[in-house]
N, C-alpha and C positions, 0 to 999 in steps of 0.2 A: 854574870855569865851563867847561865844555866846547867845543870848537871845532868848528866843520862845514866838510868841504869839501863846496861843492853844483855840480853841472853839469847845467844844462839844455842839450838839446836843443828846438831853435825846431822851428814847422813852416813851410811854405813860401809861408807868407802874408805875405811882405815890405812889401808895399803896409800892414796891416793894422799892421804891427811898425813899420814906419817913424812914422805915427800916432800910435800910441801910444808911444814911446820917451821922447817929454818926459816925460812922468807918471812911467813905469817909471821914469827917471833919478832922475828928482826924489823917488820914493819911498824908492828905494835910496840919498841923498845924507843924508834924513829918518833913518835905520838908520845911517848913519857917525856922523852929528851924538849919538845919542846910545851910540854904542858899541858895535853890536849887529851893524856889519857893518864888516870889516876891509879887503877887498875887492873890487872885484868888473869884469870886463873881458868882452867878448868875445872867442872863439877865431877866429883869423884866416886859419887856413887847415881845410878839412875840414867836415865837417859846422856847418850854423849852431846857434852854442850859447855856451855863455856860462860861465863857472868864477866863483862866488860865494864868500867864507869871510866865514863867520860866527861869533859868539861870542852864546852866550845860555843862560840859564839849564838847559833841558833840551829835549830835540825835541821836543816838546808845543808851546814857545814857538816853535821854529823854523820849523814844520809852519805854526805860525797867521801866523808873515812872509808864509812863501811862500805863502802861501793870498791873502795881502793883494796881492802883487804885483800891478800893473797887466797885467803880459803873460801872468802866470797867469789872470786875473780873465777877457780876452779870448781864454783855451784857445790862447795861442802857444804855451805850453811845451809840446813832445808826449810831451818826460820828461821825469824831472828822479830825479837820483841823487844820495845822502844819505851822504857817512862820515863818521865820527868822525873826527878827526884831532890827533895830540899833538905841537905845536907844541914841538919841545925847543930849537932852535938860531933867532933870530934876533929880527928885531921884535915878531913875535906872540907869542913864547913866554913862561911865565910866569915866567922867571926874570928 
């Protein structure tokens, strides 16, 4: 099963982010519980945005996550970038 590293980039609608971050939270906690998201934080210095990794069947199912997001749903993401990523060395990887 493949790995995604995801970064969004917020827009500058804080008031709007603030609001909505229980939901966002609690969606993204919903994706740990059943395995589908490994991690995820925001960046604390630099641009406001966020570093996601996820695990799911193929980016079809990824795409329809982040489609579900709450912060996506309210157009906070202003991007969001997508890599594959081959976890060889640590807790995530498949060995």
């Amino acid at each position: 099963m493949p790995t995604f590293a995801v970064t969004y980039t917020y827009d500058e609608r804080t008031d709007v982010r603030d609001r909505v971050r229980p939901e966002h939270r609690d969606y993204l906690r919903s994706l740990v519980d059943v395995g589908q998201l490994l991690g995820s934080g925001p960046f604390t210095e630099g641009d406001p945005g966020a570093l996601l990794v996820f695990r799911t069947d193929d980016r079809a199912a990824l795409d329809a996550l982040l489609a579900a997001d709450p912060f996506a749903r309210e157009g906070l993401v202003a991007a969001t970038a997508v890599r594959t990523w081959d976890v060889v060395i640590g807790p995530w990887s498949a060995s």
